[in-house]
C-alpha positions in Angstrom: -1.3 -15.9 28.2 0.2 -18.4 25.8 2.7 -17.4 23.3 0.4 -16.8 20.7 -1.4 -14.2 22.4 1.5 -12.9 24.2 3.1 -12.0 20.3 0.0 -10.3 19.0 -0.2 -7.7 22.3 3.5 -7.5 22.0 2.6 -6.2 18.0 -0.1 -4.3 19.3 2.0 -2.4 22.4 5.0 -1.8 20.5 2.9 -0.3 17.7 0.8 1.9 20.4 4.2 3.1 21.9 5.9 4.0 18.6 3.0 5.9 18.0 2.3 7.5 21.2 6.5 8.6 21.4 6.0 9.6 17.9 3.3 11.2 17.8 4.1 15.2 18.7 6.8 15.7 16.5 5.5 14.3 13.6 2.1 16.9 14.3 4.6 19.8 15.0 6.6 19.1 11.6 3.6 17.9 9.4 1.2 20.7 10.7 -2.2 21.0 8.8 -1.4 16.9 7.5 -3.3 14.1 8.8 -1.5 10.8 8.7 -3.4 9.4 6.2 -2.2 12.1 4.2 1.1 12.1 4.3 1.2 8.3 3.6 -0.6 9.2 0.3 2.4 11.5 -0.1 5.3 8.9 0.6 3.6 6.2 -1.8 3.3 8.6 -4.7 6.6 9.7 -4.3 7.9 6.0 -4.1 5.7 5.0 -6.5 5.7 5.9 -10.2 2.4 6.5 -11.9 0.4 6.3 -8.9 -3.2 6.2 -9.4 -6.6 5.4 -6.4 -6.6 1.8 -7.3 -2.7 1.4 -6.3 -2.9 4.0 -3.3 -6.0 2.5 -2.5 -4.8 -0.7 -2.3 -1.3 -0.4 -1.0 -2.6 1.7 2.3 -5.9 0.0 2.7 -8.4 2.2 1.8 -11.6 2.8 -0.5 -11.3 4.3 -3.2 -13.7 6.5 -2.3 -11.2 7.2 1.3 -8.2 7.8 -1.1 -10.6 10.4 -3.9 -11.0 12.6 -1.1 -7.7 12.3 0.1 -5.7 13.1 -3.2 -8.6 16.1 -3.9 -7.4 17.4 -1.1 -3.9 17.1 -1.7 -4.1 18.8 -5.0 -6.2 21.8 -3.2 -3.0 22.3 -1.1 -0.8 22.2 -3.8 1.2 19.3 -2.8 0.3 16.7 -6.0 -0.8 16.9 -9.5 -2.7 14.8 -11.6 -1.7 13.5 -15.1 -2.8 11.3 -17.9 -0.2 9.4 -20.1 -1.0 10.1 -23.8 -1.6 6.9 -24.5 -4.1 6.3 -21.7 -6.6 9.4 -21.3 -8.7 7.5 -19.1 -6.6 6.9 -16.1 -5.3 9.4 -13.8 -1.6 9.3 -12.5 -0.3 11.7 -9.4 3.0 13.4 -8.6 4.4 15.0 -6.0 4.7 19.2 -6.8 7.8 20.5 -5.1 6.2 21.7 -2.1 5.0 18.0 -1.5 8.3 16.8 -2.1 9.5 19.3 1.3 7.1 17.5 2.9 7.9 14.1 1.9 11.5 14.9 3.2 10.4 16.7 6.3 8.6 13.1 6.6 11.4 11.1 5.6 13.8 12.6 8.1 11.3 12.3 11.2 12.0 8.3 10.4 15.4 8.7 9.9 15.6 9.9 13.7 13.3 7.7 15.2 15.9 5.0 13.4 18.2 6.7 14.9 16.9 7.0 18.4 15.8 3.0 18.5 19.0 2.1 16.7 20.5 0.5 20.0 17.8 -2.1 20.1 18.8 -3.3 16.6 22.2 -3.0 17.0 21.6 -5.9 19.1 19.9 -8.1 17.1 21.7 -11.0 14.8 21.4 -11.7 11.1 19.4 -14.8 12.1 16.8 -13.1 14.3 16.4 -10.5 11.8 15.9 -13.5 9.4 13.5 -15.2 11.8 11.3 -11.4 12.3 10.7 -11.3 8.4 10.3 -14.3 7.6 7.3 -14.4 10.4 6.4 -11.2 9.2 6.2 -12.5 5.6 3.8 -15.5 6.5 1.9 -13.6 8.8 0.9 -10.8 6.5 0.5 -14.0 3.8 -2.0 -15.5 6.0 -4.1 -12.2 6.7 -4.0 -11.6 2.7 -5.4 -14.8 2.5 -8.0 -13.8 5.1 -9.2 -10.8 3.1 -9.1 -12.3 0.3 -11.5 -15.6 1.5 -14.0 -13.1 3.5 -14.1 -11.1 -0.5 -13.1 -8.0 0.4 -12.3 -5.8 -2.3 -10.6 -2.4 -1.0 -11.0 -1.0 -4.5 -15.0 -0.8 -4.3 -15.6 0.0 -0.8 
């Protein structure tokens, strides 16, 4: 396996692992919420005047994918919807407080996951953590590129 390779199943493990270790908690504290749900949450809490094209394309979805989503979302009580008065056509979402409990419950599960992994970045110098991002940067550069040459369009899908 050459470097190459042995970088893009390193990705792919770690991410499987962080998931897998994850993965129980996060169910037992976000009961009744599917991930995709509760990512929906933490944009449009992070996010002001979020709207389907932005959650859409910020978490790689269809539109379509992220209508259902925030439909059900406001069935649970956990966002609203609102227009500006300027702009009656667009619709905006917010988080009601009960979503805001579980964008916190949310928040704090990665808070101690930091916490738990925190020895292994401890560990790490300014310059590797330079090198990571920058890598990171041109990686995800390169993949936007990709999407955008194969004319994808998350938005109509």
């Amino acid at each position: 396996m050459n470097k190459e390779e042995q970088v893009i199943m390193g990705f792919r493990d770690l991410y499987n692992k962080m998931v897998w270790l994850n993965k129980d908690k996060m169910e037992d504290s976000l009961k009744g919420y599917k991930s995709s749900e509760v990512h929906c949450i933490e944009y449009i809490e992070r996010n002001v005047d979020s709207n389907v094209t932005k959650l859409a394309e910020s978490l790689y979805m269809t539109s379509g994918a992220i209508s259902k989503i925030t439909k059900k979302l406001i069935k649970k009580g956990i966002i609203e919807s609102y227009q500006k008065p300027d702009n009656k056509k667009e619709i905006y979402y917010r988080l009601t407080k009960q979503g805001k409990v579980i964008y916190k419950i949310h928040e704090e599960l990665h808070k101690e996951f930091q916490e738990r992994d925190k020895a292994v970045f401890e560990q790490v110098t300014e310059e590797q953590f330079d090198s990571m991002i920058s890598f990171l940067e041109k990686y995800s550069s390169h993949l936007d590129a990709e999407i955008k040459k194969q004319g994808i369009d998350i938005k109509s899908e």
